[in-house]
N, C-alpha and C positions, 0 to 999 in steps of 0.2 A: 504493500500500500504506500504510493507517495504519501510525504509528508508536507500538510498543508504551514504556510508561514503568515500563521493567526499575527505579526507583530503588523506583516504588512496589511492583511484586511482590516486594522483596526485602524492604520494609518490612511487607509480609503474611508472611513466613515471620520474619524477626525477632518480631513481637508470639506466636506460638506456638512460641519455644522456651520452655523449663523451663530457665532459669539454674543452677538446682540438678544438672539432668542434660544438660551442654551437649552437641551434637553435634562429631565431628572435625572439621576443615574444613582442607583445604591450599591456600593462597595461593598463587599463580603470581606473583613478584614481577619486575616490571622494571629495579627499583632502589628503592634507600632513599627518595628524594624521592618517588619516585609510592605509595608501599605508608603513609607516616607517615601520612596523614588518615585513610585506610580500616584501619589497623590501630585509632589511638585509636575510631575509630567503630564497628567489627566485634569488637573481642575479648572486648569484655564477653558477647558469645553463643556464642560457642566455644571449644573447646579446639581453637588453632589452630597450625599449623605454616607456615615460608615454602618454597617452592620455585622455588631461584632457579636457573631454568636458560632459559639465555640466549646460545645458541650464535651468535646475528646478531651480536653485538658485532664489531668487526674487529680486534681485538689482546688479547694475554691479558694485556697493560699495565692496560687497561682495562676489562677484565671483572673482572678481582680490584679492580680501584680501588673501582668500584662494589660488589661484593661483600661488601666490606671497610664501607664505606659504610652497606650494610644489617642487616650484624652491629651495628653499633655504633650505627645506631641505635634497635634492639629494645632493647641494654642503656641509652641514654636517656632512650627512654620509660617506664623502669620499671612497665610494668604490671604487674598481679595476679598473673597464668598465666604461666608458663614459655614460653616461644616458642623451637623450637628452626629455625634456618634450615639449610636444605636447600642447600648447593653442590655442584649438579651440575659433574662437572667438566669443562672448557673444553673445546671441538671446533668449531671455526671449520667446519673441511671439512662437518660434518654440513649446517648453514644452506646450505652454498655447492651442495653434492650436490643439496638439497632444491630450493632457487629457480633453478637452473641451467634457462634458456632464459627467465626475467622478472627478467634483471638489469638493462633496458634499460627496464621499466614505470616512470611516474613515482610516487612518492608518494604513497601513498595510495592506491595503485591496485592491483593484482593477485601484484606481486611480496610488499607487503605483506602479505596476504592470506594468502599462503603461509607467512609468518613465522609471522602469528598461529595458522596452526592447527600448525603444527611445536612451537609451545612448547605451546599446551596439547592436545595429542592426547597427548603427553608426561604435562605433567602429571596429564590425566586417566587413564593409564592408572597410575600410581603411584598416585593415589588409590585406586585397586581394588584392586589391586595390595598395599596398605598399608590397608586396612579403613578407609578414611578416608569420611566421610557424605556433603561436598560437596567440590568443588573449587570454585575459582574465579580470576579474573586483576587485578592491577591494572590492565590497560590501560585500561580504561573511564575513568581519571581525567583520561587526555588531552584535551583541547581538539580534536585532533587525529584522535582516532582515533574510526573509526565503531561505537560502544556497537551499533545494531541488527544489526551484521553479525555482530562477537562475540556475544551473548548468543546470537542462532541456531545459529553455531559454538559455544558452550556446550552448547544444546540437542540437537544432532547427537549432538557427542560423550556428553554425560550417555545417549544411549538409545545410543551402541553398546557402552560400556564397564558400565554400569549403575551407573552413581554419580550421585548428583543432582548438578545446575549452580548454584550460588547466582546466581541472575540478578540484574543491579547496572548501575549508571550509578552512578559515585562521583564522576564533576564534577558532579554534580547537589549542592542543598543546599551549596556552598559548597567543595564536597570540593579540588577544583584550587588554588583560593586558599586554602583551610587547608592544603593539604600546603604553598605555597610557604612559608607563616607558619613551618612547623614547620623549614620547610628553614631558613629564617634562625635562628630559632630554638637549630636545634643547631648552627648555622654547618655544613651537609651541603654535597659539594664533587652540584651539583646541573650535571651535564652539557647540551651544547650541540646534542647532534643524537641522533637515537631509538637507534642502535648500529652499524648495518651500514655498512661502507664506500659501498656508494649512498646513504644517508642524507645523509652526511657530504658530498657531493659536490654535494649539492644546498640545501647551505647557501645 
């Protein structure tokens, strides 16, 4: 199967917004370190909102850490447009209900999978939900995570909910190492494993 390059599709729907009449857009954030490049790079096009719901994390220690993390650093950035973030609130059991029988898949592999569409079938359905134009996710800024899998699981979900999917690869263009720049930057407490107790374990 060619591999599609969601960075450039995303860069066709950028050159035909009207800045003057931006569309809504809601962000699926994973955290503050992964969302800082793709925010300075994307908000100039939308009136955008964060939606940070993030039920994999394994402690509410550190889902508000991060949380917390993400709040402060939209007021950093001081952009233009108002950003308001979305905390959804903590429920470990949901993630756990969801991947229960691929707690034993490794990395990267099927258990994962499950994650990514838990959080945004979620947040896609809030975007409908909330007249929002597109959604979309940070995770594509990982190193890590597979961009063609997500943008298709964008695509899925954008035709069953009916909200467009902002299709994106954000480690592209430099995106990963500019968020770590930004991380240093505002000194962000930038985390050591994806969230889920299996993550963690397979450090």
């Amino acid at each position: 199967m060619n591999k599609i390059n969601y960075n450039l599709e995303m860069e066709k729907v950028l050159k035909k917004i009207n800045k003057e009449e931006k569309p809504r857009l809601l962000l699926h954030s994973c955290c503050g370190p992964c969302s800082s490049a793709i925010l300075e790079r994307i908000s100039d096009y939308f009136d955008l909102d964060i939606f940070y719901y993030n039920p994999n994390i394994d402690s509410k220690d550190e889902f508000y850490r991060r949380s917390d993390e993400q709040i402060k650093l939209v007021e950093d950035l001081e952009l233009d447009d108002k950003i308001d973030v979305k905390v959804i609130k903590y429920k470990h059991e949901e993630f756990l209900s969801y991947i229960k029988g691929f707690e034993k898949y490794e990395e990267g592999g099927a258990r994962c999978f499950r994650c990514y569409r838990q959080r945004l079938e979620k947040t896609a359905r809030y975007a409908k939900e909330n007249n929002y134009d597109y959604f979309t996710t940070t995770l594509s800024i990982s190193p890590h995570k597979d961009s063609q899998f997500l943008n298709r699981l964008g695509k899925f979900l954008a035709e069953k909910y009916k909200v467009n999917y902002l299709f994106s690869d954000f480690k592209k263009k430099n995106g990963f190492k500019r968020s770590v720049e930004l991380t240093d930057k505002f000194n962000m407490y930038r985390q050591s494993y994806c969230g889920c107790e299996f993550s963690r374990g397979e450090d």
